[in-house]
DSSP file (Angstrom, degrees, kcal/mol; ACC not computed):
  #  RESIDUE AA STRUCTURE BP1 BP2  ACC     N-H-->O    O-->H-N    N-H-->O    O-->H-N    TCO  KAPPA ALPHA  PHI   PSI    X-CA   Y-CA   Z-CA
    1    1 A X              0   0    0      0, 0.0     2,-0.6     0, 0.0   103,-0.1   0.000 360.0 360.0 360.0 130.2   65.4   77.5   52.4
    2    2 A X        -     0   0    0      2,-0.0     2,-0.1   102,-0.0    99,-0.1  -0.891 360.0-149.4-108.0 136.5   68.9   79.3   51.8
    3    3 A X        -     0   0    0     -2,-0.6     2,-0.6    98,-0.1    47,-0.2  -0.307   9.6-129.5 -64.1 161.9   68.6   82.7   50.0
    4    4 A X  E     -A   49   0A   0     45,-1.7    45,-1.8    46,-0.1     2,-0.4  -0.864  30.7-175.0-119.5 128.6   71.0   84.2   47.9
    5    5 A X  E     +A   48   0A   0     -2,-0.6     2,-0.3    43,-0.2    43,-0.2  -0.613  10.0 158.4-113.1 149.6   71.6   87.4   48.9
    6    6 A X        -     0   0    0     41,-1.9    41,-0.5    -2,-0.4     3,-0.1  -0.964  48.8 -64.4-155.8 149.1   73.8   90.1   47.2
    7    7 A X        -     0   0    0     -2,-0.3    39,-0.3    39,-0.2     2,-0.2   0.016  67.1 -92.9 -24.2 156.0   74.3   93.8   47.1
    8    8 A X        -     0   0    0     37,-0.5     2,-0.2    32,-0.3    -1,-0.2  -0.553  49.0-161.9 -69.3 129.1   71.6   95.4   45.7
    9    9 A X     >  -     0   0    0     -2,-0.2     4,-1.7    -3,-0.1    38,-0.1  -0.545  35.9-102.2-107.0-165.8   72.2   95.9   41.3
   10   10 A X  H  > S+     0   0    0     -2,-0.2     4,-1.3     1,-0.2    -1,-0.1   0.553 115.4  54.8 -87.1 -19.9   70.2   98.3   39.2
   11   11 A X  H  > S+     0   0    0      2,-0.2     4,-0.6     1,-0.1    -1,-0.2   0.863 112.1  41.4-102.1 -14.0   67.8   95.7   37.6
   12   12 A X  H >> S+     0   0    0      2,-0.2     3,-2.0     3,-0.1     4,-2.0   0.930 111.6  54.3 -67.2 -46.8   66.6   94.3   40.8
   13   13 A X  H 3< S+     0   0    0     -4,-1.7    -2,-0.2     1,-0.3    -3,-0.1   0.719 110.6  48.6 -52.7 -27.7   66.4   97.7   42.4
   14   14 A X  H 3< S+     0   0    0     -4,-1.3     3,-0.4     1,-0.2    -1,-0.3   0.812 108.0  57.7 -75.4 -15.7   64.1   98.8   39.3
   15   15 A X  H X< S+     0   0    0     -3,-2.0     3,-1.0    -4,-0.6    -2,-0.2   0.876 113.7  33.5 -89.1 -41.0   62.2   95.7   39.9
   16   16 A X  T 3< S+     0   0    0     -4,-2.0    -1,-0.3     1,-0.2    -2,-0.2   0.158 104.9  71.0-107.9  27.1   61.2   96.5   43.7
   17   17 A X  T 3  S+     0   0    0     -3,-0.4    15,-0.6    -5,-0.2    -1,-0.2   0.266 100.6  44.7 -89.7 -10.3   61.0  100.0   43.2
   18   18 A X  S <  S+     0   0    0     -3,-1.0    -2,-0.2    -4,-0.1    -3,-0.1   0.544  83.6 131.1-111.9  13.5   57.8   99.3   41.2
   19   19 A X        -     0   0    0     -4,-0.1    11,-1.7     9,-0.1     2,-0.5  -0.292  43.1-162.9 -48.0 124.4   56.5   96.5   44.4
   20   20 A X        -     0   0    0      9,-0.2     2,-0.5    11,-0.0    70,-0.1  -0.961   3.9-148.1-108.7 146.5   52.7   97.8   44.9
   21   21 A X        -     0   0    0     -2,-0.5     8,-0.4     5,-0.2     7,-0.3  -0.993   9.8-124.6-108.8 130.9   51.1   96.6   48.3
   22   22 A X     >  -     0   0    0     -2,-0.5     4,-3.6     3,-0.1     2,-0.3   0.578  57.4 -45.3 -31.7 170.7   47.6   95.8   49.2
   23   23 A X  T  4 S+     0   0    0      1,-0.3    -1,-0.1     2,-0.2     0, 0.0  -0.926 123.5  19.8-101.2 142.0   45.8   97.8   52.5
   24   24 A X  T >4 S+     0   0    0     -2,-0.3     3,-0.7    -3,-0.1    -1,-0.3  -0.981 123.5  53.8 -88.9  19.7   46.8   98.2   54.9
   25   25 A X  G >4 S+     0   0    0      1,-0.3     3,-1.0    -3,-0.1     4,-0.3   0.725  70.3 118.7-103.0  -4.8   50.5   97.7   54.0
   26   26 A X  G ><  +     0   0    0     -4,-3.6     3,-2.7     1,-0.3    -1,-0.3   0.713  61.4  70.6 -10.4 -52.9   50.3  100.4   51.1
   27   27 A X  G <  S+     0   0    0     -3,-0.7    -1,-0.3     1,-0.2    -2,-0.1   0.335  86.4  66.1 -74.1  28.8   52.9  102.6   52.8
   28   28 A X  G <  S+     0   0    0     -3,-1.0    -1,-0.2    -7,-0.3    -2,-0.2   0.646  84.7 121.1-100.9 -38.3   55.6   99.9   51.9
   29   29 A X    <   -     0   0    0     -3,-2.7     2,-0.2    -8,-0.4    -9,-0.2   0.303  56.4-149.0 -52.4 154.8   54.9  100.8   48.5
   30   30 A X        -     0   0    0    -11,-1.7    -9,-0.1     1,-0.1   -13,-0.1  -0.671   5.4-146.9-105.8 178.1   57.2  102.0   46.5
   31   31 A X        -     0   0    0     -2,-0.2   -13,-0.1   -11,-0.1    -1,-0.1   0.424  37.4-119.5-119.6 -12.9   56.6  104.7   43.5
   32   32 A X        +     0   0    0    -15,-0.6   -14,-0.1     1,-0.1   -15,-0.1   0.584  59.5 150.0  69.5  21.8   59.2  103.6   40.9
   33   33 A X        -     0   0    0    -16,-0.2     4,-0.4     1,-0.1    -1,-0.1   0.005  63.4-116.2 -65.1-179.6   61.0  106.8   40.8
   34   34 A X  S  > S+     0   0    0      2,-0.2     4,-5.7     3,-0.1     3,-0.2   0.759 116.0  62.8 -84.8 -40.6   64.7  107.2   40.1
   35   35 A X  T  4 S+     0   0    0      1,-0.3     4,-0.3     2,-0.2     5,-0.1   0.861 101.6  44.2 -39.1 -59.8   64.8  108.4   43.7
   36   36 A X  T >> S+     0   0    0      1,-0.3     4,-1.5     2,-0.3     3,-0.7   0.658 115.3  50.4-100.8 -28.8   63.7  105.4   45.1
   37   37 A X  H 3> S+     0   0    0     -4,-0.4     4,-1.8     1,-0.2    -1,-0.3   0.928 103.9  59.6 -65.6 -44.4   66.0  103.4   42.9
   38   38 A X  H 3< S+     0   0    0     -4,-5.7    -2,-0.3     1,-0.2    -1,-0.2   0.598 106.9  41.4 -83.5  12.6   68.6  105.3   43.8
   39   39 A X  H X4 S+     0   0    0     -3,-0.7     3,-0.9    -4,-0.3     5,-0.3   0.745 106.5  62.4-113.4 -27.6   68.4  104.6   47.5
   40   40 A X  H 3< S+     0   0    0     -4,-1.5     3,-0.3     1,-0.2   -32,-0.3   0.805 108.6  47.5 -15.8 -50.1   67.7  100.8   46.8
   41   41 A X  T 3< S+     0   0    0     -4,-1.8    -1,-0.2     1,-0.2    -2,-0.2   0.532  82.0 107.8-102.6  11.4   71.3  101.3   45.3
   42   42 A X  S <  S-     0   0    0     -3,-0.9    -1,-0.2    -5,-0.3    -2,-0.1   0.590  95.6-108.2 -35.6 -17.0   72.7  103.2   48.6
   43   43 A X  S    S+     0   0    0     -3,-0.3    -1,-0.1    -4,-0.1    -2,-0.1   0.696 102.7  92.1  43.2  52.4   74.7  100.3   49.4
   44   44 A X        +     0   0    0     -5,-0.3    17,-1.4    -4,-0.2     2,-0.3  -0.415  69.3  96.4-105.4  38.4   72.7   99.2   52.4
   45   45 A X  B     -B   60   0A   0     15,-0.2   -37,-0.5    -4,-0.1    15,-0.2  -0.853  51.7-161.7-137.4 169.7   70.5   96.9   50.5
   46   46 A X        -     0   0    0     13,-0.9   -39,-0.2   -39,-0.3   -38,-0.1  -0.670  14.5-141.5 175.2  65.5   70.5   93.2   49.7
   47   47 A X        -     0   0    0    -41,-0.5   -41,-1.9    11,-0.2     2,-0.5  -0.130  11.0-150.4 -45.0 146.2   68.9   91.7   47.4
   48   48 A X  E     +AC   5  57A   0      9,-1.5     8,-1.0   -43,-0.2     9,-0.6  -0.826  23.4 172.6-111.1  90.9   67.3   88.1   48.2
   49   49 A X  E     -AC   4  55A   0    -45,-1.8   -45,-1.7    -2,-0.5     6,-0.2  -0.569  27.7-124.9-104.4 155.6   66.9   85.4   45.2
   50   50 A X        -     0   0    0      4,-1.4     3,-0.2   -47,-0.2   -46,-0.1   0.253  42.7 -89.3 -54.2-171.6   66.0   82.2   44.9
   51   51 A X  S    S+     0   0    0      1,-0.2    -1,-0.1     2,-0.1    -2,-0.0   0.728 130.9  54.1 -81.7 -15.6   68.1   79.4   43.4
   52   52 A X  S    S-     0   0    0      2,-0.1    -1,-0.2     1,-0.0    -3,-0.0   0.594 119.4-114.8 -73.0 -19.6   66.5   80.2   40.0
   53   53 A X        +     0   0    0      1,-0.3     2,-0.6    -3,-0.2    -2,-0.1   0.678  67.7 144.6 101.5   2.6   67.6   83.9   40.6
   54   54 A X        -     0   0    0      1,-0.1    -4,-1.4     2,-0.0    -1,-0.3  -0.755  57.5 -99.1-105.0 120.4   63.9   85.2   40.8
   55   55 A X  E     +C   49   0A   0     -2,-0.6    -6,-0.2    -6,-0.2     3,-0.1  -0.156  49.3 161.7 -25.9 111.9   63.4   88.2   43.4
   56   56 A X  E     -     0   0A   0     -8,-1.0    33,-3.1     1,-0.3     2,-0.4   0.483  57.8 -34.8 -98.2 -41.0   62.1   87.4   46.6
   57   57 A X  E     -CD  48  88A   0     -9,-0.6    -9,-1.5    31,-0.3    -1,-0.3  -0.937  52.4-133.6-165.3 166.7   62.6   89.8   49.0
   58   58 A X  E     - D   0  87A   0     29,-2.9    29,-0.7    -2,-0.4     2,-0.4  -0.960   7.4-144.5-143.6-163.5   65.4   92.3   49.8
   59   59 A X  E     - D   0  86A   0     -2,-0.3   -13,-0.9    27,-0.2     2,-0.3  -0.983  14.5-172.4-141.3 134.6   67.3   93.2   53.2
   60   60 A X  E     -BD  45  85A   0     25,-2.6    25,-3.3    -2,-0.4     2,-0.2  -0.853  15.9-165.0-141.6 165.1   68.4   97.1   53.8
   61   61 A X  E >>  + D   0  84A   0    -17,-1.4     3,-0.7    -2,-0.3     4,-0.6  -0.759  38.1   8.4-136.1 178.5   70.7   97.9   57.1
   62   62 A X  G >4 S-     0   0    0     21,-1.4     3,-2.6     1,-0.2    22,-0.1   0.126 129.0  -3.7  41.9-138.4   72.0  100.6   59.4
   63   63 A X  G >4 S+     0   0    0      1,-0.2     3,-2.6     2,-0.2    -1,-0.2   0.813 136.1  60.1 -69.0 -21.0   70.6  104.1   58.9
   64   64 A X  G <4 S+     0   0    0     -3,-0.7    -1,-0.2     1,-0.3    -2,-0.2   0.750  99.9  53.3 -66.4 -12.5   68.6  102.6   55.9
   65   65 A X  G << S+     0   0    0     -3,-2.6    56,-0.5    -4,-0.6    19,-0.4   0.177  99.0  90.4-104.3  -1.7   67.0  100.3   58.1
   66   66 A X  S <  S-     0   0    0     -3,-2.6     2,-0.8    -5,-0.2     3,-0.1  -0.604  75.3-127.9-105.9 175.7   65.8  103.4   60.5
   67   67 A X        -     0   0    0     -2,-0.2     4,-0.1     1,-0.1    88,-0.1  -0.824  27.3-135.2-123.9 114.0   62.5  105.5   60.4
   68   68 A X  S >  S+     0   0    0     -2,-0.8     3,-2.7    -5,-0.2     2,-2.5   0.582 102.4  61.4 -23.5 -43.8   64.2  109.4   60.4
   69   69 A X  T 3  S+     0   0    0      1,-0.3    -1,-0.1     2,-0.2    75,-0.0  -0.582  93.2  64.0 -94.9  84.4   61.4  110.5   63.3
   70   70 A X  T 3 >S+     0   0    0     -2,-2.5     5,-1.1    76,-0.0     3,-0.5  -0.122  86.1  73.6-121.8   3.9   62.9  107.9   65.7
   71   71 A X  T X 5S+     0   0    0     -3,-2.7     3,-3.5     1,-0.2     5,-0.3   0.987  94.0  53.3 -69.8 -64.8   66.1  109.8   65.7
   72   72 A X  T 3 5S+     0   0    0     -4,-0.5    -1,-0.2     1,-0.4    -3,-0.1   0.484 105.0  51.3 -61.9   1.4   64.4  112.3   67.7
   73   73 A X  T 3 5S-     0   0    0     -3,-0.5    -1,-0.4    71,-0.0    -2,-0.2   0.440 111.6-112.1 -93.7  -6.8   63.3  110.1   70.2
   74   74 A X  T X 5S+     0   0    0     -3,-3.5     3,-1.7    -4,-0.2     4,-0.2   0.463  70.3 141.3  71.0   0.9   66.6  108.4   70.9
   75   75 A X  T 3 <S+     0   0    0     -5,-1.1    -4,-0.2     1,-0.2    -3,-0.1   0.459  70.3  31.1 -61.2  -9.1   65.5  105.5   69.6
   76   76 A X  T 3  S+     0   0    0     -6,-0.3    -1,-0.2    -5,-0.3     5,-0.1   0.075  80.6 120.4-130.8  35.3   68.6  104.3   67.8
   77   77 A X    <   +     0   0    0     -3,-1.7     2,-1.5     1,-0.2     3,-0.2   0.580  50.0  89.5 -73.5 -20.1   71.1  105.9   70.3
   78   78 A X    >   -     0   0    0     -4,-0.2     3,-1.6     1,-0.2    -1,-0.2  -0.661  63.7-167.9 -84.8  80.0   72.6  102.4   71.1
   79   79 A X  T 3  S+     0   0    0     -2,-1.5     2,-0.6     1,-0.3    -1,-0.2   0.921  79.3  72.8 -47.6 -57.2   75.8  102.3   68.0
   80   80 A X  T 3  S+     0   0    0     -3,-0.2    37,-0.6     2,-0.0     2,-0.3   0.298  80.3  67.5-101.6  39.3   76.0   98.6   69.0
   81   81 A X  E <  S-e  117   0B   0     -3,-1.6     2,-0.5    -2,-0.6    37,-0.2  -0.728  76.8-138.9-107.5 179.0   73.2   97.3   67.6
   82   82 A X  E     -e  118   0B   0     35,-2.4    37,-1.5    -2,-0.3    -2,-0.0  -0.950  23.6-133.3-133.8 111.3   72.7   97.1   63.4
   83   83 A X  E     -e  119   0B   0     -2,-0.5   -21,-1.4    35,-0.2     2,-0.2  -0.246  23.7-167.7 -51.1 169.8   69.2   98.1   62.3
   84   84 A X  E     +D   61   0A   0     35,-0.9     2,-0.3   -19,-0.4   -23,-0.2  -0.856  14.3 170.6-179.8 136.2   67.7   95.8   59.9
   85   85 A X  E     +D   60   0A   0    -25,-3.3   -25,-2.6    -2,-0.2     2,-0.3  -0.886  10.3 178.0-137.8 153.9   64.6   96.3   57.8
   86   86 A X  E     -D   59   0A   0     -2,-0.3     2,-0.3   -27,-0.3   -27,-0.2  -0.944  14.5-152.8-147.9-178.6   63.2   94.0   54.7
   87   87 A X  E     -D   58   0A   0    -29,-0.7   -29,-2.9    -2,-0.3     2,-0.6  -0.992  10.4-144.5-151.7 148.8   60.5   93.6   52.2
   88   88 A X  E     -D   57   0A   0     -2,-0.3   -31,-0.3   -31,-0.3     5,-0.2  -0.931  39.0 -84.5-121.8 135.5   59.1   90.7   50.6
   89   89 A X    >   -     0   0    0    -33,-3.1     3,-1.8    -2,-0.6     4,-0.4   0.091  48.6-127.6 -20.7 134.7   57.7   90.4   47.0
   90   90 A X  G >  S+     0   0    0      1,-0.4     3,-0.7     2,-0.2    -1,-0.2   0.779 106.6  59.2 -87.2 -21.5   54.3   91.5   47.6
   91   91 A X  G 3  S+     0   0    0      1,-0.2    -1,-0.4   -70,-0.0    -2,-0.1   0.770 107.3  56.6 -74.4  -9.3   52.5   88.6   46.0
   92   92 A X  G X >S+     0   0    0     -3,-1.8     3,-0.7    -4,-0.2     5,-0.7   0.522  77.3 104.0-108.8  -3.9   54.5   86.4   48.8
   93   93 A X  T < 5S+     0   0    0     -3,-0.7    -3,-0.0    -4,-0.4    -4,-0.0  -0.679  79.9  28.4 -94.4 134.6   53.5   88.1   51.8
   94   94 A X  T 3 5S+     0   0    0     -2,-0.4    -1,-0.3    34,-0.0    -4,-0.0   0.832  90.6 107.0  80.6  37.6   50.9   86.1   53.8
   95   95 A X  T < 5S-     0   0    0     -3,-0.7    -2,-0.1     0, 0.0    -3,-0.0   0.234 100.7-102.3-117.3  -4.6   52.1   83.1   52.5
   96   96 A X  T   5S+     0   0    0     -4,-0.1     3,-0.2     2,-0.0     4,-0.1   0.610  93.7 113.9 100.7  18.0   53.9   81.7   55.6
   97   97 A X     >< +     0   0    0     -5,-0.7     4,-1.5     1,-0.3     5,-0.4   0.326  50.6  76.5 -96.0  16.0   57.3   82.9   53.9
   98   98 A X  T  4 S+     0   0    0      1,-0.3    -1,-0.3     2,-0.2    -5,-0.0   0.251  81.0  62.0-117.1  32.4   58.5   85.6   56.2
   99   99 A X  T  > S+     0   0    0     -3,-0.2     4,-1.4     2,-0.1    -1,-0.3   0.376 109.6  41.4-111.0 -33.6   59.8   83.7   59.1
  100  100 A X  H  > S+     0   0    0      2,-0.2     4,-1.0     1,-0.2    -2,-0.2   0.973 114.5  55.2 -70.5 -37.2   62.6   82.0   56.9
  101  101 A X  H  X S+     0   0    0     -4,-1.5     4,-1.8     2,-0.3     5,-0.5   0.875 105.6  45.9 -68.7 -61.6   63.2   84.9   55.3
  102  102 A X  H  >>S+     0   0    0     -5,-0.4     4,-2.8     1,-0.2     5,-0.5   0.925 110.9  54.5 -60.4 -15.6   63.8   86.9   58.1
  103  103 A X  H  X5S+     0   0    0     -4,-1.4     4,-1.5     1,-0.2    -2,-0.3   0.934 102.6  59.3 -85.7 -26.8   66.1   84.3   59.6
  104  104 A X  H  X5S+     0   0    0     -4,-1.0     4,-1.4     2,-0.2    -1,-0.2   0.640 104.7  48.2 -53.1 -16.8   68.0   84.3   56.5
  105  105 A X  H  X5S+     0   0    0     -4,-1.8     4,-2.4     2,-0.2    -2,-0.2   0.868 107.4  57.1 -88.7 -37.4   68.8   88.0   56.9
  106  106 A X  H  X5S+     0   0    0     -4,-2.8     4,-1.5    -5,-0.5     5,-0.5   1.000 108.2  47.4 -59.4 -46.5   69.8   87.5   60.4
  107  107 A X  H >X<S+     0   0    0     -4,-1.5     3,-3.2    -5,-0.5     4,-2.6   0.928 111.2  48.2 -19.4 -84.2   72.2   85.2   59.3
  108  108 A X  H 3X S+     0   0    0     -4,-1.4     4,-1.8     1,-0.4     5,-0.5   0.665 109.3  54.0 -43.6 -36.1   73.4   87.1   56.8
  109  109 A X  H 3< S+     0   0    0     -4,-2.4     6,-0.4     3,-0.2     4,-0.4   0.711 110.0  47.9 -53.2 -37.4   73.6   89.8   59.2
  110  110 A X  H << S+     0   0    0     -3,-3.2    -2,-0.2    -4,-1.5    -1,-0.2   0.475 118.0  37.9-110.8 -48.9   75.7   87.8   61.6
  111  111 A X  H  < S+     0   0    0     -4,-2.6    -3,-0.2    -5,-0.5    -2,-0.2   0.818 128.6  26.7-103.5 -27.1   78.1   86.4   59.1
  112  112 A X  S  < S+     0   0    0     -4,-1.8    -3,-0.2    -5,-0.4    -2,-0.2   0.712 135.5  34.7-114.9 -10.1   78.8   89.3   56.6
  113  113 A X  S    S-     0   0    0     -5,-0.5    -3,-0.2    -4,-0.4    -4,-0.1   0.810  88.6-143.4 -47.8 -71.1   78.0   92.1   59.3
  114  114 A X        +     0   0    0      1,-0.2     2,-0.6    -5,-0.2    -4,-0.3   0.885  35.3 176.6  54.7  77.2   79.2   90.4   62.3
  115  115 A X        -     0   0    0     -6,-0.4    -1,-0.2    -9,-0.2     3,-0.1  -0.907  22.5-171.9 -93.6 132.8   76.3   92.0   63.9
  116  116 A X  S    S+     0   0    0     -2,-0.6     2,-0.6   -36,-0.3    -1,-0.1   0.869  77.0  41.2 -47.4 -75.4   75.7   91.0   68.1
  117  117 A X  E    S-e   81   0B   0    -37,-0.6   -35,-2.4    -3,-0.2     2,-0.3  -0.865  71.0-148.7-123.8 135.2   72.7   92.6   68.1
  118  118 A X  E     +e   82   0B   0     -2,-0.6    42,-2.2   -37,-0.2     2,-0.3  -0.630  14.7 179.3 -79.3 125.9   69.5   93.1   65.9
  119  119 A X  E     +eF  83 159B   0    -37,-1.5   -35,-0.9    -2,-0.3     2,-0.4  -0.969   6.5 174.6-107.0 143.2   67.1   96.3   65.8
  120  120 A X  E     - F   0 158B   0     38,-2.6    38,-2.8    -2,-0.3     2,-0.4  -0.952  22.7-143.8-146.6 140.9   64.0   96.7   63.6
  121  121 A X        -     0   0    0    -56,-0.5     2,-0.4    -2,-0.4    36,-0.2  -0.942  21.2-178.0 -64.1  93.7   61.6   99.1   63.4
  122  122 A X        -     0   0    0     -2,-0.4    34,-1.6     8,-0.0     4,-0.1  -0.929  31.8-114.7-121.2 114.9   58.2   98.0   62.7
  123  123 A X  B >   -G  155   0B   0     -2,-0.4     3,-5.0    32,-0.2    32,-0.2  -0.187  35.6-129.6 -45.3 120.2   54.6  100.2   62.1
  124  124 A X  G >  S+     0   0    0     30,-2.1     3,-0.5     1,-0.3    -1,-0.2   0.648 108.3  65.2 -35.0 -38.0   52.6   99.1   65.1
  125  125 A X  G 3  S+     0   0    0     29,-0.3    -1,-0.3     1,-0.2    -2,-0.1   0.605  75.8  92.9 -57.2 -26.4   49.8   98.3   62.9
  126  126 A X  G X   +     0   0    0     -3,-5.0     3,-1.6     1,-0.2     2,-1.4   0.369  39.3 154.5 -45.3 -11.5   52.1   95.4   61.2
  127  127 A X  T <   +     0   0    0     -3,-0.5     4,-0.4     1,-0.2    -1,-0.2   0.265  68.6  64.1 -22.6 -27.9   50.7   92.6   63.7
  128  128 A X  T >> S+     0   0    0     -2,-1.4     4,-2.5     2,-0.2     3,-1.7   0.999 119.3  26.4 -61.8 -64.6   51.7   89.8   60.5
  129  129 A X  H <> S+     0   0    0     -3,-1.6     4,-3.6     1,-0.3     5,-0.2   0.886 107.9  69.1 -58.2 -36.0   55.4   90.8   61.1
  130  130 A X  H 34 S+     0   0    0      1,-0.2    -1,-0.3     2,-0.2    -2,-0.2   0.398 105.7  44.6 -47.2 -26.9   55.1   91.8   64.4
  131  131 A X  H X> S+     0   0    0     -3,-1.7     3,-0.7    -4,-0.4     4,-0.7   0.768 109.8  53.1-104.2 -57.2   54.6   87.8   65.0
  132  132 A X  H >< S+     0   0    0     -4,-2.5     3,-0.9     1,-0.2     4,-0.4   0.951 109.5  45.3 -55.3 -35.3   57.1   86.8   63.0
  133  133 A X  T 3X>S+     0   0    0     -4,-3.6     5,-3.1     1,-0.3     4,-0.6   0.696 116.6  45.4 -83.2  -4.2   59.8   89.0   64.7
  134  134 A X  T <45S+     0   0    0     -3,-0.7    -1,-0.3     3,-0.2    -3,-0.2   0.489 112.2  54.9-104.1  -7.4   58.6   88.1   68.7
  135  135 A X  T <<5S+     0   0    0     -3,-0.9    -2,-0.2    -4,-0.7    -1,-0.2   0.413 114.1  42.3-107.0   7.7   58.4   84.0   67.4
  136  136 A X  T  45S-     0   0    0     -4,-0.4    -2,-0.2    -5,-0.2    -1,-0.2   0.670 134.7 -94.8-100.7 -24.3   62.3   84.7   66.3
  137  137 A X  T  <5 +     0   0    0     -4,-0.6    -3,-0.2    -5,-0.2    -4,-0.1   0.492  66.6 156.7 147.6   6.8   63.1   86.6   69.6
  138  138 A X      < -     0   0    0     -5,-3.1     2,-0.4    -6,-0.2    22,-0.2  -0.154  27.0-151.7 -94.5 166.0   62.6   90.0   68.9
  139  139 A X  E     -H  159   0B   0     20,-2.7    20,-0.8    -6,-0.0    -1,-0.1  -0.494  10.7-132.8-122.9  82.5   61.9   92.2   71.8
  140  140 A X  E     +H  158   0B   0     -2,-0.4    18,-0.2     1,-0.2     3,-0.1   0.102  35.7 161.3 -43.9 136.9   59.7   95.8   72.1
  141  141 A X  E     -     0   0B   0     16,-2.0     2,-0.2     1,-0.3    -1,-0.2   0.382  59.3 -10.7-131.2  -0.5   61.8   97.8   73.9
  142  142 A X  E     -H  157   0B   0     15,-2.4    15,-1.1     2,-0.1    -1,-0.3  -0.936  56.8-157.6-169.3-160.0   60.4  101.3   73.1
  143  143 A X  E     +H  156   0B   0     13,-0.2     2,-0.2    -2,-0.2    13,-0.2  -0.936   9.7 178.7-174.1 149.5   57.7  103.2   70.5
  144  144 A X  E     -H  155   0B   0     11,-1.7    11,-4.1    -2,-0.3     2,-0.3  -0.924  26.0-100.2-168.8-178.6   57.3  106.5   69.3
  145  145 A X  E     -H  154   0B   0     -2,-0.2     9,-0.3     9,-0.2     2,-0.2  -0.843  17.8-165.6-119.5 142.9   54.9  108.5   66.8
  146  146 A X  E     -H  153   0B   0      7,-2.9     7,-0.9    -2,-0.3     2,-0.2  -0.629   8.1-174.2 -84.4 161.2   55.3  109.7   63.1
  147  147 A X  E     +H  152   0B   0     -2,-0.2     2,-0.2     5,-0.2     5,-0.2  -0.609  19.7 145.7-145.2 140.1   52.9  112.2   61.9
  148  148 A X  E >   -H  151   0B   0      3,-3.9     3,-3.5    -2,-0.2     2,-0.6  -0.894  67.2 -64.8-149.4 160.7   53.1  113.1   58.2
  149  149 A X  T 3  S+     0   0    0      1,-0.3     3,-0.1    -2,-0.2     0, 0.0   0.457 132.1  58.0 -32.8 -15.4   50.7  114.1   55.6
  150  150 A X  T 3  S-     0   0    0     -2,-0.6    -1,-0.3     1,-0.4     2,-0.1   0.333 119.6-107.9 -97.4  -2.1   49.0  110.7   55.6
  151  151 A X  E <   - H   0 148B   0     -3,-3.5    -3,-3.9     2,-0.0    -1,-0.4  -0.580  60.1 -21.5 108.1-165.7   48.3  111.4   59.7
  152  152 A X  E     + H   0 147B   0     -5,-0.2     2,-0.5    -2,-0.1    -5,-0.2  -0.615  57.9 174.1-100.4 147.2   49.8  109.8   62.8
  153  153 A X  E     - H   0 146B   0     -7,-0.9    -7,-2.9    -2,-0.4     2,-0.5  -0.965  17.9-134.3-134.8 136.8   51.5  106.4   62.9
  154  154 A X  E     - H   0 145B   0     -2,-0.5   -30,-2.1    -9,-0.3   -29,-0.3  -0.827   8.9-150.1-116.3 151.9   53.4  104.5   65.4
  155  155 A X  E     -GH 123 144B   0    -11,-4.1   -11,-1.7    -2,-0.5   -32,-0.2  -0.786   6.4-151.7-114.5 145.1   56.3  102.7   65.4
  156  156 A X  E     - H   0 143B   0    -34,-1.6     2,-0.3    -2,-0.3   -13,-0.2  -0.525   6.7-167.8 -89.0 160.7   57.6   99.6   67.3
  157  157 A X  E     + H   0 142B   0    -15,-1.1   -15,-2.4   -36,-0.2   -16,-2.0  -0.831  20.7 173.9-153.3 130.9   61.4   99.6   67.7
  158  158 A X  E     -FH 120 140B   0    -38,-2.8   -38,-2.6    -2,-0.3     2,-0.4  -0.903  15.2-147.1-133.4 159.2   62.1   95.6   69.1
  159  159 A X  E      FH 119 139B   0    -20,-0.8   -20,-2.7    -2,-0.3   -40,-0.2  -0.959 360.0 360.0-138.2 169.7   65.7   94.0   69.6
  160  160 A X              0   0    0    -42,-2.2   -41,-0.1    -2,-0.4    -1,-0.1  -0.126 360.0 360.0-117.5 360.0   67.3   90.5   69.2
């Protein structure tokens, strides 16, 4: 399936700023703030439509693509790689969609980027992605711990 992917506009970004997800993946949700639109429109986002034009998914990159407490691990100390982070329409996840879909942002990454090399950041807990991103190639290479009001969490950081 080829996506079509574009900068992020204002009417998609309101559309996935109001994305709820089930448990455990709740902390993907978004809150539907203007905040949260307005970093949707940072320009390190990407939307991802179908051929009809209907919201699938989107694609965010670089510092948008990190999670802040891995800076203090060194975890994204390496400039020549290009984070990359997505989300997919929540009703579509577990559906068997998220291996095409990530191979369409690497693409995309690849050709409008010219990114070498892939990083993502993933919550440890993620095992559904976590599958997809080692059956495209992805590789743990390190880990570290959040903890914020909601407790502690750990994070994967894998490369391509």
């Amino acid at each position: 399936m080829k996506l079509n992917i574009k900068r992020m506009n204002y009417e998609k970004a309101n559309e996935i700023s109001k994305w709820i997800y089930q448990e455990p993946y709740s902390i993907y949700s978004n809150d539907g703030s203007d905040s949260c639109i307005r970093e949707l429109l940072d320009g390190n986002y990407f939307s991802a439509a179908d051929e009809e034009n209907k919201l699938l998914g989107y694609y965010c990159f670089n510092e948008s693509a990190q999670v802040p407490a891995g800076k203090q691990f060194g975890v994204y100390d390496d400039e020549d790689l290009i984070d990359i982070g997505l989300g997919i329409r929540p009703d579509l996840c577990g559906q068997g969609f998220g291996l095409d879909f990530l191979s369409n942002g690497i693409d995309f990454a690849r050709s409008e980027l010219n990114a070498k090399g892939l990083r993502l950041t993933v919550a440890s807990f993620n095992k559904r992605a976590i599958k997809i991103y080692e059956r495209i190639g992805f590789k743990k290479v390190n880990s570290f711990k959040r903890i914020s009001e909601i407790g502690e969490m750990e994070f994967w950081v894998m490369i391509l």
